[in-house]
Short mmCIF file of the C-alpha atoms (twelve columns), coordinates in Angstrom:
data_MODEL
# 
_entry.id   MODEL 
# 
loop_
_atom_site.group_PDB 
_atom_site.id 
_atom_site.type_symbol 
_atom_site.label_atom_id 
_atom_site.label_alt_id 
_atom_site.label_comp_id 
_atom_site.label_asym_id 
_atom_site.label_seq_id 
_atom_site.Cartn_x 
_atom_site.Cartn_y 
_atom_site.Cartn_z 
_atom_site.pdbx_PDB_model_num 
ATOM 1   C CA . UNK A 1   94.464  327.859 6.309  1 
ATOM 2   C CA . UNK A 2   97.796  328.628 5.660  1 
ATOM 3   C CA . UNK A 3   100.699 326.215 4.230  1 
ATOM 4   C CA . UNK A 4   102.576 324.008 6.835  1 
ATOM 5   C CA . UNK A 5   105.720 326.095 7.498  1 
ATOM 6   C CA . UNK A 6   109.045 324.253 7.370  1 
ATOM 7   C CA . UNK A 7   110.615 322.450 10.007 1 
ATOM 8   C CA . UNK A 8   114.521 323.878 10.019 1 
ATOM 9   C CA . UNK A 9   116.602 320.763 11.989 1 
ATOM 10  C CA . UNK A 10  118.161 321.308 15.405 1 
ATOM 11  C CA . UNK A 11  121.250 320.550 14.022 1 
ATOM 12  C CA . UNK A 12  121.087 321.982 10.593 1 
ATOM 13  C CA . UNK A 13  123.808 323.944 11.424 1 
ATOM 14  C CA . UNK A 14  126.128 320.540 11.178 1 
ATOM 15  C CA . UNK A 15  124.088 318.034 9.543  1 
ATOM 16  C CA . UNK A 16  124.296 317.246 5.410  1 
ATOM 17  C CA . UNK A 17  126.407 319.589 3.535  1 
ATOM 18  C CA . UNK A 18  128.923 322.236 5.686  1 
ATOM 19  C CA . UNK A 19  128.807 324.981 3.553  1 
ATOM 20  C CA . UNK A 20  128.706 328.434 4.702  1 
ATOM 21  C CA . UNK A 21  126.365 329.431 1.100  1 
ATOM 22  C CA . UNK A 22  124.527 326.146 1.237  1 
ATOM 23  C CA . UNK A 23  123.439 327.132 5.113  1 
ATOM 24  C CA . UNK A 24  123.062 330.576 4.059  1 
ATOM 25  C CA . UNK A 25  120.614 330.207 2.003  1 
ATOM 26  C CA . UNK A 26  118.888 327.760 3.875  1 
ATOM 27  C CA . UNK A 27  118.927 329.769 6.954  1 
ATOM 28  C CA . UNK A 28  117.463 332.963 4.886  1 
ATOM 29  C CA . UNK A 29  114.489 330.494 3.402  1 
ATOM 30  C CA . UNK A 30  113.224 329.095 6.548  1 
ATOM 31  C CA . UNK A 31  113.460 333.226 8.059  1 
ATOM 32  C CA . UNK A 32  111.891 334.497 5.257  1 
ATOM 33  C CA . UNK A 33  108.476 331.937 6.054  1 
ATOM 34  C CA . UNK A 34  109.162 333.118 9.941  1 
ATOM 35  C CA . UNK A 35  108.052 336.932 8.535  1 
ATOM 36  C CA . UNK A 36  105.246 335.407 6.733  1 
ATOM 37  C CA . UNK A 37  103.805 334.058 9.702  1 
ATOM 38  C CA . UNK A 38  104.494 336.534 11.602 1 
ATOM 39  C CA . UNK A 39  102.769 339.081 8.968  1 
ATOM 40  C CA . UNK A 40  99.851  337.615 9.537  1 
ATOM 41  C CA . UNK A 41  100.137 337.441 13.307 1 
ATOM 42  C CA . UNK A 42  100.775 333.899 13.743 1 
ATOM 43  C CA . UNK A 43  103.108 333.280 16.504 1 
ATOM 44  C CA . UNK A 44  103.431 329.009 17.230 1 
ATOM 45  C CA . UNK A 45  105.465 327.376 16.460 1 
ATOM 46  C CA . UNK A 46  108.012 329.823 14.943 1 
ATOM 47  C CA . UNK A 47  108.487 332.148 17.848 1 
ATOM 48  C CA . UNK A 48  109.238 328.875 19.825 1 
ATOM 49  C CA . UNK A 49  111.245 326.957 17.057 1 
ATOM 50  C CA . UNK A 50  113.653 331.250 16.589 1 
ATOM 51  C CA . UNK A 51  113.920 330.534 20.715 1 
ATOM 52  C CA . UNK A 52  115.330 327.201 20.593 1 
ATOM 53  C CA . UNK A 53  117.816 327.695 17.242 1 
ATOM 54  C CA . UNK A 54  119.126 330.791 18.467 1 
ATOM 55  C CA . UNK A 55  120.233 329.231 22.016 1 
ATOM 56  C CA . UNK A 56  121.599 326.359 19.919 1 
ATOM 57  C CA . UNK A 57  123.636 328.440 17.809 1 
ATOM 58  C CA . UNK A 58  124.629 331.282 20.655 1 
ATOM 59  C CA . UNK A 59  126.118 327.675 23.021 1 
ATOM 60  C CA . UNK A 60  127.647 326.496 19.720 1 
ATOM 61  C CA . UNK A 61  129.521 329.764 19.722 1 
ATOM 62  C CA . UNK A 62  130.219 329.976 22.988 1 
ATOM 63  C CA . UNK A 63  130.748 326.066 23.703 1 
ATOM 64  C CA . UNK A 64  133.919 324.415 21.255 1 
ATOM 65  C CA . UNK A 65  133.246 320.693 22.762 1 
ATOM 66  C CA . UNK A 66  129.421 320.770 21.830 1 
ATOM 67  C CA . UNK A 67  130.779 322.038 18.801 1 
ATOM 68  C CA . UNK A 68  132.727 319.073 18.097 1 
ATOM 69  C CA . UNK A 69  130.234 317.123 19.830 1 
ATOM 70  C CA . UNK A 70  127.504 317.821 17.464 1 
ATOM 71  C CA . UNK A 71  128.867 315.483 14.615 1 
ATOM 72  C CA . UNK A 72  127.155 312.863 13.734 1 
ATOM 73  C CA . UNK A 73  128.959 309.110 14.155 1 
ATOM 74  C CA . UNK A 74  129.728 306.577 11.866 1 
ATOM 75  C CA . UNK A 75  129.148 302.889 12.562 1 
ATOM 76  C CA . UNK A 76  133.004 301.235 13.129 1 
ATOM 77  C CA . UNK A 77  132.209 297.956 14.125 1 
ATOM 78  C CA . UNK A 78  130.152 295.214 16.436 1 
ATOM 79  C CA . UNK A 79  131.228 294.065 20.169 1 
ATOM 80  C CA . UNK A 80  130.020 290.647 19.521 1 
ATOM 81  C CA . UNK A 81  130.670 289.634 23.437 1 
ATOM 82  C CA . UNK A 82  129.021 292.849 24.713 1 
ATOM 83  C CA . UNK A 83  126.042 292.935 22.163 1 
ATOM 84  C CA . UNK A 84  127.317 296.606 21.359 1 
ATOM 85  C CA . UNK A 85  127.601 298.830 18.383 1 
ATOM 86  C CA . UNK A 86  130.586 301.057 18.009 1 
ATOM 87  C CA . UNK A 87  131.101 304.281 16.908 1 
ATOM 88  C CA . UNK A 88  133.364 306.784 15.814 1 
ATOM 89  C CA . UNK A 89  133.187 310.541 15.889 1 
ATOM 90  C CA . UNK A 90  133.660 311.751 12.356 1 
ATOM 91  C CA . UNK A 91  136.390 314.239 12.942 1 
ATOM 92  C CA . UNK A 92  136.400 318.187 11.658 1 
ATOM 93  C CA . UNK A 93  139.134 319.683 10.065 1 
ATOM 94  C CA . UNK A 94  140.415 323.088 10.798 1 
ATOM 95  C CA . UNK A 95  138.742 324.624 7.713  1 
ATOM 96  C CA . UNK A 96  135.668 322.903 8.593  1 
ATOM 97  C CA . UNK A 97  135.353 324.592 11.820 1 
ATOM 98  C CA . UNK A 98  135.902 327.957 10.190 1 
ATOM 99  C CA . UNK A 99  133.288 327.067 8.035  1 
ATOM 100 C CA . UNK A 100 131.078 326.597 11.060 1 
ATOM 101 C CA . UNK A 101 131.974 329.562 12.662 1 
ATOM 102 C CA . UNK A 102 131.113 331.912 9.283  1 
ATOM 103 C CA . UNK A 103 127.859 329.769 9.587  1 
ATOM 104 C CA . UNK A 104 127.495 330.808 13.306 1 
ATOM 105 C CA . UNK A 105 128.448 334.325 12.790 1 
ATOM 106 C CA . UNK A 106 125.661 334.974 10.019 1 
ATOM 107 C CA . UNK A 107 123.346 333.255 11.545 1 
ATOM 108 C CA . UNK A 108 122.819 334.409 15.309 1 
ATOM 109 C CA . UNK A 109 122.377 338.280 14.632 1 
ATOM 110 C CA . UNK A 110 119.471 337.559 12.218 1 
ATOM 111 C CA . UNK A 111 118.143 335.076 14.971 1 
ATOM 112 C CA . UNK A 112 118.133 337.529 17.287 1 
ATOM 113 C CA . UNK A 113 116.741 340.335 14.878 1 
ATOM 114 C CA . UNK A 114 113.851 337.891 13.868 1 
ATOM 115 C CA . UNK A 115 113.067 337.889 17.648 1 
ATOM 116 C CA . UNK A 116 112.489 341.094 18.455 1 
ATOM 117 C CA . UNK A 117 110.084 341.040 15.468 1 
ATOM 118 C CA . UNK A 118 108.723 337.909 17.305 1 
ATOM 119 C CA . UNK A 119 108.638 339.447 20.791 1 
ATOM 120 C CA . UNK A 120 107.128 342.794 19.836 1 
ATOM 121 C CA . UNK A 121 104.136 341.123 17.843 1 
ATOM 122 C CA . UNK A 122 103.626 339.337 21.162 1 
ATOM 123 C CA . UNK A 123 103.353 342.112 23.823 1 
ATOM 124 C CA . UNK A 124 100.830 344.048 21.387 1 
ATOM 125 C CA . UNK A 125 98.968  340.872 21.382 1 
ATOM 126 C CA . UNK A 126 99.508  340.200 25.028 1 
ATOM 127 C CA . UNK A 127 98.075  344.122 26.141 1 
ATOM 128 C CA . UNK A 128 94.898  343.439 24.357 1 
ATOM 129 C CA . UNK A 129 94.206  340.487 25.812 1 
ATOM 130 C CA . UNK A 130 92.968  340.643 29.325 1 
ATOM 131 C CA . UNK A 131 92.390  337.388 31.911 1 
ATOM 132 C CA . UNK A 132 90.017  337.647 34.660 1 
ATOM 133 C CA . UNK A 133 88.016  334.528 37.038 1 
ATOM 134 C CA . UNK A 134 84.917  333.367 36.855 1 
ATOM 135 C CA . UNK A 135 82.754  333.114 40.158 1 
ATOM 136 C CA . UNK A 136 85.334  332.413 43.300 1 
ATOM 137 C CA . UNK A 137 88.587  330.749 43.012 1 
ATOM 138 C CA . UNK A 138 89.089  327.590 44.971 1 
ATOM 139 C CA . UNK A 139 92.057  327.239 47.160 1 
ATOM 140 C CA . UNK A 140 93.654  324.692 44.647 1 
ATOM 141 C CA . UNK A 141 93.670  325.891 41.514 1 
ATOM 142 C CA . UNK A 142 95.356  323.583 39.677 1 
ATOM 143 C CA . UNK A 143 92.579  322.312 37.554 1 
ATOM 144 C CA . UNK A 144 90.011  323.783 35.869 1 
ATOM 145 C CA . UNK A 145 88.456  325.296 32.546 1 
ATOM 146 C CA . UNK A 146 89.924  328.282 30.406 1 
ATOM 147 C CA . UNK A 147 87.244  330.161 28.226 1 
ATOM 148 C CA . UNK A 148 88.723  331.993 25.661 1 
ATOM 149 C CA . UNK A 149 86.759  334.353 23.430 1 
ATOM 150 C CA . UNK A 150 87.842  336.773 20.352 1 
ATOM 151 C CA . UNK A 151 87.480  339.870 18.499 1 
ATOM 152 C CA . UNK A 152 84.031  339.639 16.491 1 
ATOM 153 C CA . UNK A 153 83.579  335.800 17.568 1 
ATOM 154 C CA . UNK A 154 80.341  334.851 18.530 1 
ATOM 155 C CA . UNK A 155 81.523  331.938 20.638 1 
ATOM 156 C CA . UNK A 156 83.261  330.687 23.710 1 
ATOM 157 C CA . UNK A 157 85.740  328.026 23.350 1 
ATOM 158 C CA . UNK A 158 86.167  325.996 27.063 1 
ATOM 159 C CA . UNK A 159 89.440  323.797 27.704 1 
ATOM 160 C CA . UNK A 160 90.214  321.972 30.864 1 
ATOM 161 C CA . UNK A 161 93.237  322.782 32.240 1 
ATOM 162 C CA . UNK A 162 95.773  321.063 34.985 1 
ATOM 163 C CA . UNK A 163 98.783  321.808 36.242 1 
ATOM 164 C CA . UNK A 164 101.858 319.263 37.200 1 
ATOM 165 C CA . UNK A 165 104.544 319.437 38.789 1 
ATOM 166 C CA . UNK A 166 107.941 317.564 37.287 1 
ATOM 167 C CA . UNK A 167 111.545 317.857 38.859 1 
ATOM 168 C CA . UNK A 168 114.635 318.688 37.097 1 
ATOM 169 C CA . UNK A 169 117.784 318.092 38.999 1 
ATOM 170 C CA . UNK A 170 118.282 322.047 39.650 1 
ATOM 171 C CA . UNK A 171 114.638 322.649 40.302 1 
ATOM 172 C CA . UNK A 172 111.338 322.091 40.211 1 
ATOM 173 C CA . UNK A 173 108.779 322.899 37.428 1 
ATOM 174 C CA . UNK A 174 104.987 323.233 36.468 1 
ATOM 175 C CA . UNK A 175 103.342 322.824 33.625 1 
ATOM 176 C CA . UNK A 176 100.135 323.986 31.863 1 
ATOM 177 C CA . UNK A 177 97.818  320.848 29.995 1 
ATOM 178 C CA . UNK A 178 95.104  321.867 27.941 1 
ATOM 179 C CA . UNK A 179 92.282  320.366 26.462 1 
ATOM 180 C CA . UNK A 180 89.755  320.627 24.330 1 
ATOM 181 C CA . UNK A 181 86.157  320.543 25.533 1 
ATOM 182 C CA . UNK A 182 83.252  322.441 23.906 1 
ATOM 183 C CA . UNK A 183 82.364  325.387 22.089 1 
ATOM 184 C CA . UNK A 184 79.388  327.824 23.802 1 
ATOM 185 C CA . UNK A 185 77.378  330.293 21.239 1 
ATOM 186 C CA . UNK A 186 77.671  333.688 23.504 1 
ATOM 187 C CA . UNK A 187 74.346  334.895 24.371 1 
ATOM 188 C CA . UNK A 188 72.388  336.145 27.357 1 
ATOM 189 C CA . UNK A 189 71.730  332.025 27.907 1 
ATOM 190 C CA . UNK A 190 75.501  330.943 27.937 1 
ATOM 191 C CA . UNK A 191 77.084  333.494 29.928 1 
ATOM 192 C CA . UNK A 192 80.475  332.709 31.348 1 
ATOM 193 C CA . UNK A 193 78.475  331.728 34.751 1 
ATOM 194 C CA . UNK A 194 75.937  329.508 33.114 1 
ATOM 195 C CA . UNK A 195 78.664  328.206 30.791 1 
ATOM 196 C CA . UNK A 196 80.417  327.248 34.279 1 
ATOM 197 C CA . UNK A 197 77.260  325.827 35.887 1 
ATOM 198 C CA . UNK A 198 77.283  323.794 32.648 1 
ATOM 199 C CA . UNK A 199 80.396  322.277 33.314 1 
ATOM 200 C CA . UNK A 200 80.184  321.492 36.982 1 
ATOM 201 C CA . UNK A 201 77.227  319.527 36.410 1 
ATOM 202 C CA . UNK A 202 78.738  317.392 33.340 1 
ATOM 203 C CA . UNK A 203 81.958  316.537 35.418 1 
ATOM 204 C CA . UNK A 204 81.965  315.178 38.421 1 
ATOM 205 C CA . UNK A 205 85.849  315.029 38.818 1 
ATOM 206 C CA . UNK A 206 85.848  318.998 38.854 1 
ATOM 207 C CA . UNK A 207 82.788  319.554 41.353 1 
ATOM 208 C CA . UNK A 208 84.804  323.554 42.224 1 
ATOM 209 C CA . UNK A 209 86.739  324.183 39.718 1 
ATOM 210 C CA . UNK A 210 88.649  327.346 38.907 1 
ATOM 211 C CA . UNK A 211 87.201  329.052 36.041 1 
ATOM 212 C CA . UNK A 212 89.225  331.705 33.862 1 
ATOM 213 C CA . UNK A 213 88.220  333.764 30.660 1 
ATOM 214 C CA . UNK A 214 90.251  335.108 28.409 1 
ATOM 215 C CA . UNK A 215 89.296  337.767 26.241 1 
ATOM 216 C CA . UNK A 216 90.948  339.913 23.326 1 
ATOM 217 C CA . UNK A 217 90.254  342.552 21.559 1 
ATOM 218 C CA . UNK A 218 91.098  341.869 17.785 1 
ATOM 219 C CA . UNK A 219 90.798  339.027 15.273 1 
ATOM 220 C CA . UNK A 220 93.580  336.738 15.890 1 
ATOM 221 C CA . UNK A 221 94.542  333.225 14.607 1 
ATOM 222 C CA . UNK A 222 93.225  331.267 16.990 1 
ATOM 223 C CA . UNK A 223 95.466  327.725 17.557 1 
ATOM 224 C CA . UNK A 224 99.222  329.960 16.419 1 
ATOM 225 C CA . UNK A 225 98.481  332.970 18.684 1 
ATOM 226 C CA . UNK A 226 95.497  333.664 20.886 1 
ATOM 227 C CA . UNK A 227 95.758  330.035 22.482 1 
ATOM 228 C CA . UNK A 228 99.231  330.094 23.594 1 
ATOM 229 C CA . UNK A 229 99.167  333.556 24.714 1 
ATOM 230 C CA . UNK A 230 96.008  332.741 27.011 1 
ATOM 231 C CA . UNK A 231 97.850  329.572 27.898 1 
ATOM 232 C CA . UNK A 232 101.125 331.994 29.421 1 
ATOM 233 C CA . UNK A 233 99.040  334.466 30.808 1 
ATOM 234 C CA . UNK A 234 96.643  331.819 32.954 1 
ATOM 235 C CA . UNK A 235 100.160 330.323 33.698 1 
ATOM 236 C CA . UNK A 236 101.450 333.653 35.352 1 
ATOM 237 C CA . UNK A 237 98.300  333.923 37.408 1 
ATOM 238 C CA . UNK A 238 98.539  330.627 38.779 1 
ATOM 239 C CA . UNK A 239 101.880 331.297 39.469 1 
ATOM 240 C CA . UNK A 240 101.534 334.138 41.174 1 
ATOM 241 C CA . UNK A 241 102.243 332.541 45.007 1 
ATOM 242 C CA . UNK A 242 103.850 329.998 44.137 1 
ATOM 243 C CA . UNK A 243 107.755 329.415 44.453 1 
ATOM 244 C CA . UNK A 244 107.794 326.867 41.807 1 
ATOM 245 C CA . UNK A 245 109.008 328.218 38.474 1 
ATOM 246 C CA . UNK A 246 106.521 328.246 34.882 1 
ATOM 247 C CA . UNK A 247 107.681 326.026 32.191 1 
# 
């Protein structure tokens, strides 16, 4: 197994100690554990965690209030009659904001470099991986079981999965849940449609389900890559007719 990789803040960029070598370096550590991982073809959570950090830093650039925003606040006082805490803004200084902006400037090109490394990884992993159904596919497919099997593995792993629906104000989302249910040896006795049969008859909640398998090609770490990209491809198919967008 390899070492826990670590976490880099949301707000590193502002938090502790504004220094453009301090952040530098700190930047270049947490990037240089991204390439391990992704050496080794494990894609979650860094691919996720480059996503988020480089939007952060590209609106930080591009947004001057959320700039100034992003300071923390120190503690001024108490409203005894209102029961309230109050705050301050700590406010940044004209060479602090440079400072920022060197941090900025270093930081987003070798955000977005580190995700094309990211992104390519994916789509080789992504072509070799192929997603087909199992028996006939219900009208509602919005629950079910995902069997995932790969490279040399002489097993099927089986998750339920079920799709909700949440609203933002601007639109309306779904969104994939997985879970865990049992591992199948493959042989001529657990096929995918016994494997299925299996299932039906154990849960009563999911007498038709929709049944997908996933298969790949090559060796892959399991939980960091092959899971999440069976997880986005069964979203896409599901998606397929529907007008509501994949989250």
């Amino acid at each position: 197994m390899p070492k826990n990789m670590p976490k880099l803040s949301p707000h590193w960029i502002t938090e502790k100690h504004i220094d453009f070598e301090f952040k530098k370096y700190t930047l270049l550590a947490w990037l240089q554990e991204v390439d391990r991982l992704f050496d080794q073809v494990r894609l979650y959570p860094p691919l996720a965690e480059l996503v988020e950090h480089y939007r952060n830093a590209k609106a930080l650039k591009e947004n001057k209030q959320q700039l100034s925003d992003s300071f923390t606040q120190k503690l001024q006082g108490l409203d005894i009659e209102n029961f309230k805490l109050l705050y301050e803004k700590a406010a940044a200084d004209d060479n602090l904001m440079e400072e920022i902006e060197s941090i900025l400037d270093f930081s987003l090109p070798r955000f977005a470099l580190a995700l094309e490394e990211g992104k390519k990884i994916y789509e080789i992993v992504e072509k070799s991986t192929q997603i087909m159904p199992i028996g006939l596919v219900p009208l509602n497919s919005d629950a079910g079981y995902l069997f995932l099997r790969g490279g040399k593995s002489a097993s099927t792993e089986v998750y339920e999965y079920e799709v909700t629906i949440f609203e933002q104000p601007d639109d309306k989302y779904r969104a994939l849940h997985t879970t865990y249910v049992a591992s199948y040896t493959s042989s001529f006795i657990h096929s995918y449609v016994s494997i299925k049969t299996d299932l039906i008859h154990g849960n009563a909640k999911l007498p038709n389900p929709a049944v997908y398998a996933v298969e790949t090609e090559h060796d892959i770490p399991f939980t960091e890559t092959f899971l999440p990209v069976a997880k986005r491809l069964l979203m896409r198919r599901l998606n397929t007719d529907s007008p509501l967008q994949a989250y």
